[in-house]
C-alpha positions as CSV (number, residue, x, y, z in Angstrom):
1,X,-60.0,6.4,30.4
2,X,-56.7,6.7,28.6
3,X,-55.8,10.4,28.0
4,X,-55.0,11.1,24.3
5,X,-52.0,12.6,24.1
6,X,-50.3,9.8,25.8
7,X,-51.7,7.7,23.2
8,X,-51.1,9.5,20.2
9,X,-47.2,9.9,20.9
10,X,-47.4,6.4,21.4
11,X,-48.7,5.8,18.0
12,X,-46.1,8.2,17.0
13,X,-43.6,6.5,18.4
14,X,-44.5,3.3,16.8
15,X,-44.7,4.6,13.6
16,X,-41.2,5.8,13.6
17,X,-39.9,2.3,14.8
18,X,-41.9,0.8,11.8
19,X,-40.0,4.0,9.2
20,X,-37.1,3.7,10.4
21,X,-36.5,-0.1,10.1
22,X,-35.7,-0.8,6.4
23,X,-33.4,2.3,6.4
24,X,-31.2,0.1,9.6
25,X,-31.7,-3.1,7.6
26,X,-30.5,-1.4,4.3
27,X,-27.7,0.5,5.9
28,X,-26.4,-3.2,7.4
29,X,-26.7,-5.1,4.5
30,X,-24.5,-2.6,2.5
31,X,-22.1,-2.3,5.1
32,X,-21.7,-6.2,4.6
33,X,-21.5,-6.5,1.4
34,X,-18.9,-3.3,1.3
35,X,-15.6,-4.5,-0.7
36,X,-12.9,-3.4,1.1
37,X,-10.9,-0.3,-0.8
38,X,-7.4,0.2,-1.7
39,X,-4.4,2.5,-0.4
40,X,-1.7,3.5,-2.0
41,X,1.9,2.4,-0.8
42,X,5.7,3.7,-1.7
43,X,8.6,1.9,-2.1
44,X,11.2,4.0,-1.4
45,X,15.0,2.9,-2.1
46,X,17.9,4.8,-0.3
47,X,21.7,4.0,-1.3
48,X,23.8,5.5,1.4
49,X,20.8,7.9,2.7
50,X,20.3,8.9,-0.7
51,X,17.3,8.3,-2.4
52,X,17.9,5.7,-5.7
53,X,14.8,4.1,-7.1
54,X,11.2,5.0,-5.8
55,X,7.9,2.8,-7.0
56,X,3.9,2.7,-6.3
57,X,2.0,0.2,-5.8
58,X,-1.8,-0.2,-4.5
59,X,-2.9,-3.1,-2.0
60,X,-6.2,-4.1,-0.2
61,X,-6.5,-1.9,2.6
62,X,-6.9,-5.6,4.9
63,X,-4.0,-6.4,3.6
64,X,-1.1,-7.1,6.4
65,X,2.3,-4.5,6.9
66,X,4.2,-8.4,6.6
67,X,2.3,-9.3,3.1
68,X,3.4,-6.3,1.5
69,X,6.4,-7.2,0.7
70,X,5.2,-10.1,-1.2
71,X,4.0,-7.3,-4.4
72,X,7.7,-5.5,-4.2
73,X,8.0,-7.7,-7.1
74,X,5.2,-6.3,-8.9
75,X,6.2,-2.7,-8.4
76,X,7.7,-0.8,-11.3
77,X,10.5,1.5,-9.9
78,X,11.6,4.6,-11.8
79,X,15.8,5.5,-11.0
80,X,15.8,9.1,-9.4
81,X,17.9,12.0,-11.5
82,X,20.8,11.7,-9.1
83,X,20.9,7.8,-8.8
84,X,20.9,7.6,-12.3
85,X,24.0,10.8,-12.8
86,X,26.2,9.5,-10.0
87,X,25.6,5.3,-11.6
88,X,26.5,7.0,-15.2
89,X,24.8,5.8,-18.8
90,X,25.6,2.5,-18.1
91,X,21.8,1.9,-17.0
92,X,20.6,2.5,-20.5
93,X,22.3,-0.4,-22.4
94,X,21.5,-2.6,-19.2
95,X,19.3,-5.4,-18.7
96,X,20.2,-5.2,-15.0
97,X,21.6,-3.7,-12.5
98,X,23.0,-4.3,-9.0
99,X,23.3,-1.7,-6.2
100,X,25.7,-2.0,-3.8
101,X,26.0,0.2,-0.7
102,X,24.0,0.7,2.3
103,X,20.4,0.3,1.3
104,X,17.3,0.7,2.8
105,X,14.1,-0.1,1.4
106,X,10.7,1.7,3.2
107,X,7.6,0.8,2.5
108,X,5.7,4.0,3.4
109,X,1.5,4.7,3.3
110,X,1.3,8.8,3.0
111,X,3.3,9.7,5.6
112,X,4.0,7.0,7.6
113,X,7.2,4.3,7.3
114,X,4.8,0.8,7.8
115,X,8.4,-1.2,7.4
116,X,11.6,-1.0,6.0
117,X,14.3,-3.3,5.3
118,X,18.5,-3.0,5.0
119,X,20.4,-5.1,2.8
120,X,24.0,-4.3,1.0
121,X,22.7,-5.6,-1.9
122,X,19.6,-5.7,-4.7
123,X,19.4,-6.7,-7.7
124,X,17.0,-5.0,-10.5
125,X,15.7,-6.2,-14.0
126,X,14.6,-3.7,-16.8
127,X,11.2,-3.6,-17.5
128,X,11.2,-0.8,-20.2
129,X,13.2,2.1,-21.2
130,X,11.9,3.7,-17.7
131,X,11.2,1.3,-15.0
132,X,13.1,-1.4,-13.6
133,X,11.5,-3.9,-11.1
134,X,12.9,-6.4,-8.4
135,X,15.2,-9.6,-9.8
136,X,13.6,-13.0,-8.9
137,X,13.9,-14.0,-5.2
138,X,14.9,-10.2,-4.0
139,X,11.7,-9.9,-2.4
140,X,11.9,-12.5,-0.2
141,X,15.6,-11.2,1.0
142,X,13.8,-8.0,1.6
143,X,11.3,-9.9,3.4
144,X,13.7,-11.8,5.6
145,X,15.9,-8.9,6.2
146,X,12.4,-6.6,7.4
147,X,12.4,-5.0,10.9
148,X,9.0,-5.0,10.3
């Protein structure tokens, strides 16, 4: 004869397997079906190690340190106090403007650099009284020029 208590913790046993099922099957299925989330990325523009033009931008978090580059574009960049004294009010009757120097352009997540790029020249377009964004084809000579 079978003694009872083996069989009883057997039953228990069972009937947790049985409980504990959908929760596993639920917990999968919305793991699946998760949509990846975003992060938030900086584009940080230096002239001569000082800091010019700064912009935000949010990407998938699957999206690819190369690929990022390809929304520079779509950033809206705001000129920093000293850029915009030491460049003189000539920015505010502008449609563009070019910087010229030693530039380096990071693309930063918090506080990490995911890749930067150095050019002697970028050209920028007004967007509004505020924010200026990249000219046509500067992101892909950001892109090219990337060490990263």
């Amino acid at each position: 004869m079978e003694c009872p208590i083996k069989r009883s913790s057997r039953i228990r046993n069972h009937s947790f397997r049985l409980a504990i099922l959908p929760v596993a099957l639920i917990c999968v299925s919305f793991s699946s079906c998760a949509k990846s989330g975003q992060r938030l990325i900086n584009f940080e523009v230096k002239v001569d190690d000082k800091i010019a033009l700064t912009g935000k931008r949010g990407v998938p978090d699957t999206m690819p340190v190369e690929k990022m580059w390809d929304v520079a574009d779509d950033v809206s960049f705001e000129i920093s106090k000293d850029y915009f004294d030491a460049v003189g009010t000539s920015l505010e009757d502008s449609t563009t403007h070019e910087v010229k120097g030693n530039i380096v352009v990071r693309i930063r997540h918090v506080n990490s650099e995911l890749a930067s790029s150095s050019v002697s020249t970028l050209k920028f377009k007004k967007v509004d009284a505020d924010s200026w964004s990249l000219s046509d084809g500067e992101k892909d000579l950001l892109k090219q020029a990337s060490s990263r």
